[in-house]
C-alpha positions in Angstrom: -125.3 138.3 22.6 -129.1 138.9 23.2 -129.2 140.9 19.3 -127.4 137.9 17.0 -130.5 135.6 18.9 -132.5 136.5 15.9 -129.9 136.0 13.8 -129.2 131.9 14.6 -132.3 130.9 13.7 -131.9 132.0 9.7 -128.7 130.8 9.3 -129.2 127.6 10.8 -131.5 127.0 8.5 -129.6 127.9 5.3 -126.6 125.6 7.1 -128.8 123.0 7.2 -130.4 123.8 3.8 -126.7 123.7 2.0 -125.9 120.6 3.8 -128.9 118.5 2.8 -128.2 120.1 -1.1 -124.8 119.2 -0.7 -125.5 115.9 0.1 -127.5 114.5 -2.4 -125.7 116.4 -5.3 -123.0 114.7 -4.4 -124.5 111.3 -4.3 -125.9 112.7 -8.1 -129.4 113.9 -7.1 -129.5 117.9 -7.0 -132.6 118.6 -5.1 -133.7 122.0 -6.4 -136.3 122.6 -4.5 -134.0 122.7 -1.1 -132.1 125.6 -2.3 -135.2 127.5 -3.7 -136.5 126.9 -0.2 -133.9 128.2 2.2 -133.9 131.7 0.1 -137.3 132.3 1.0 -136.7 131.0 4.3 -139.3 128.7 4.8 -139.3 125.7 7.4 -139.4 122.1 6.9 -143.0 120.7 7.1 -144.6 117.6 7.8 -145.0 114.9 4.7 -148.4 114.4 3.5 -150.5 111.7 4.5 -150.7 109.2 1.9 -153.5 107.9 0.1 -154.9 111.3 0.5 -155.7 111.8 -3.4 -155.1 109.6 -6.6 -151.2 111.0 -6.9 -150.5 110.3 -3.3 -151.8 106.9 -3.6 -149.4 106.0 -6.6 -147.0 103.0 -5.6 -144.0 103.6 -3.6 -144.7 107.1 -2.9 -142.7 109.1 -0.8 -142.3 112.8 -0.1 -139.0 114.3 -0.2 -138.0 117.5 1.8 -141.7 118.9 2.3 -141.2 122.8 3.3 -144.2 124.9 4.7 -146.2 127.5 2.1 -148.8 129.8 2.7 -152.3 128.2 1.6 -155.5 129.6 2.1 -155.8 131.0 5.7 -153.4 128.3 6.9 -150.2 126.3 6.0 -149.8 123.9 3.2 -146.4 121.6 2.2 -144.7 121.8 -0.7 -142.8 118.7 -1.8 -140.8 116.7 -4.4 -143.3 113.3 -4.9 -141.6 110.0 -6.0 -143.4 107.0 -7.1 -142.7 103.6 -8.6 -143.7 102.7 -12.5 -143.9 99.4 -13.6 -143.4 98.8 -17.5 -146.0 96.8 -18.8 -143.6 94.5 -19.7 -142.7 93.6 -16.4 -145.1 90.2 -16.0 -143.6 89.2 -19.1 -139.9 89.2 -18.1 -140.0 88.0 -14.9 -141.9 85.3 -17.1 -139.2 84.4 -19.1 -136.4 85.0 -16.2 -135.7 88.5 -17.1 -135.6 91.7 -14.3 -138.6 93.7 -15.2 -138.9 97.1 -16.3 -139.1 99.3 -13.1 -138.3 103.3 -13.4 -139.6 106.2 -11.3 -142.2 109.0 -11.2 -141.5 112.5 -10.1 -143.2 115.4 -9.7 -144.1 118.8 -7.6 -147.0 119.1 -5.1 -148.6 121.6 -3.2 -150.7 120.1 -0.6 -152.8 121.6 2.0 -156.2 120.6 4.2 -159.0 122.1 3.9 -162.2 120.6 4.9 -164.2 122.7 2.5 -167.0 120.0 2.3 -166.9 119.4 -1.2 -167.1 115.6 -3.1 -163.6 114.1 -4.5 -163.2 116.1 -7.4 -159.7 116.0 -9.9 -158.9 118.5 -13.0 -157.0 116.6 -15.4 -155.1 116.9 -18.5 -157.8 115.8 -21.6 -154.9 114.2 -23.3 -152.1 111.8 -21.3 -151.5 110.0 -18.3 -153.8 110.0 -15.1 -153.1 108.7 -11.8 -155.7 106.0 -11.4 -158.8 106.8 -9.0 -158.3 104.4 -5.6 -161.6 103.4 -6.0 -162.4 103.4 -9.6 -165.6 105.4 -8.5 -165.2 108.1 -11.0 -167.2 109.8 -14.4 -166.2 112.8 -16.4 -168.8 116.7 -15.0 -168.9 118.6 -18.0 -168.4 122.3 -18.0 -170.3 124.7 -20.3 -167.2 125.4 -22.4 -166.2 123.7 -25.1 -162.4 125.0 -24.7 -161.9 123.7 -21.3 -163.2 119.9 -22.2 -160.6 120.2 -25.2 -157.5 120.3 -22.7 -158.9 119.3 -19.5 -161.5 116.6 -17.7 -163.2 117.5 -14.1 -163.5 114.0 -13.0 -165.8 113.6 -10.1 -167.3 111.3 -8.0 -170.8 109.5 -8.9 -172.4 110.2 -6.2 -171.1 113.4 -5.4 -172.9 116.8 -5.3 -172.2 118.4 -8.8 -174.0 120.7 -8.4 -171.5 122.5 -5.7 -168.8 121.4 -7.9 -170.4 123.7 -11.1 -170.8 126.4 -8.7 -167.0 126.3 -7.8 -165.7 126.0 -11.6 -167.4 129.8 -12.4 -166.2 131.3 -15.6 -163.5 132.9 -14.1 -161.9 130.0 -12.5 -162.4 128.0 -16.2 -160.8 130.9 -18.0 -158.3 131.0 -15.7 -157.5 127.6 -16.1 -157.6 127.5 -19.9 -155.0 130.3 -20.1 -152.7 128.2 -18.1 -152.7 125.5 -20.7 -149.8 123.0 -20.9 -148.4 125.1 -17.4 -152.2 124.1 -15.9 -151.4 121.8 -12.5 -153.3 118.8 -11.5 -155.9 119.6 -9.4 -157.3 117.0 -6.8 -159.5 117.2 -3.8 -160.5 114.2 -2.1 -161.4 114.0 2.3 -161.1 117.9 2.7 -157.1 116.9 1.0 -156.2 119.6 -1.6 -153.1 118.2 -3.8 -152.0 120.7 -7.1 -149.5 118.8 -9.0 -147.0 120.1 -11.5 -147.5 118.6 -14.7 -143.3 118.3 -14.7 -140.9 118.6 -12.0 -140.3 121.8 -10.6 -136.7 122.4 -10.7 -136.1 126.7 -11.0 -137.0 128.9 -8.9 -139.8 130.2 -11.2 -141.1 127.6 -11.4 -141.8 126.4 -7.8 -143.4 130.1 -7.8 -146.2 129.3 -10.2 -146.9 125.9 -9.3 -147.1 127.9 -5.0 -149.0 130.7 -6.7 -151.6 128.1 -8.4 -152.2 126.6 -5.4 -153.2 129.7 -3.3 -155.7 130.5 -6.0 -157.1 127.3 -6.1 -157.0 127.0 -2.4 -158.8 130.9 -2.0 -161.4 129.8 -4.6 -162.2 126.2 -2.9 -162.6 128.2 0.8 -164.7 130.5 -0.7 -167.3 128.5 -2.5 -167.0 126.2 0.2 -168.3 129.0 2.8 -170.9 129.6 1.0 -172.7 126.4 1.3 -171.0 125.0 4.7 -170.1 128.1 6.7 -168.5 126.2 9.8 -166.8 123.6 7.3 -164.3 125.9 5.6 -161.6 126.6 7.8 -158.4 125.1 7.5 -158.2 121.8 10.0 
């Protein structure tokens, strides 16, 4: 009995993993991300706090099956995020008597603490929609490359140190991220809260593999930089 001990654990995972999948697909919503999950064997996490960064602080949010990932020297949640859009015609039905246009938002996240000392910072897509900044305390840090402000903005906070925030976009990191192009995540930082966001859902299991594999690199390169100018800051909380 004492050798199939470490044999319980795995499967009652993948029992409960098959029976969470087969519940919602049968209700019509196939969460991918459950199945992708349980093959790599990971374990449920916490959700994230919310109104941690500009996506978690979207309407209605919620986190749906968060699962634990390697981030950094630590642990980080990876999670299907849900929030509520209003059509802008919304004032105007309800106006004339009509229900207004409500539909939801969806995407991936990776999301992982790291109190690596540096200023909110967000890299954004140049062209299409942004999650509006809580505080509308925001300006545009320009990079010395012309390719990266074509598809990209570093959005950062006015009275934040830019200076560490140059320092952490080095030329590697900007190439980096201007080979990923359209497949580039979001990338915000805001109260030592890393969030990389999946420009579309993740729904293959390729997929949830770049978006995890983005956020390591991002998460290595943010501890790094942020060791060298707060040593005692950069470890994961």
């Amino acid at each position: 009995m004492s050798q199939a001990l470490p044999l319980l654990f795995p499967l009652a995972l993948l029992a409960f993993a098959t029976w969470r999948w087969w519940g919602r697909s049968s209700g019509g919503q196939t969460d991918y991300v459950i199945g992708w999950a349980a093959a790599k064997g990971l374990m449920p996490g916490d959700p994230p706090l919310p109104g941690s960064t500009p996506t978690l602080s979207l309407p209605g949010g919620t986190a749906n099956d968060p699962w634990q990932v390697p981030i950094g020297d630590g642990t980080g949640v990876l999670f299907q995020w849900t929030w509520v859009i209003a059509d802008d015609r919304t004032m105007t039905q309800r106006e004339m008597g009509m229900p207004g246009g409500i539909r939801m938002g969806s995407a991936t996240v990776v999301q992982a603490t790291l109190a690596a000392g540096f200023p909110h910072f967000r890299v954004v897509p140049r062209h299409g929609w942004v999650a509006p900044a809580p505080a509308g305390d925001e300006r545009e840090l320009q990079l010395e490359s012309v390719e990266f402000a074509r598809q990209f903005k570093l959005l950062v906070a006015t009275d934040g140190d830019h200076e560490m925030l140059l320092q952490l976009f080095d030329p590697e990191t900007i190439v980096w991220l201007i080979g990923l192009g359209d497949r580039a995540p979001v990338i915000e930082y805001q109260m030592g809260t890393l969030a990389v966001v999946a420009r579309r859902e993740c729904v293959e299991g390729p997929e949830f593999e770049a978006l995890l594999d983005q956020a390591q690199r991002i998460a290595q390169r943010v501890l790094a930089e942020g060791l060298l100018h707060h040593p005692d800051a950069a470890a994961p909380a």
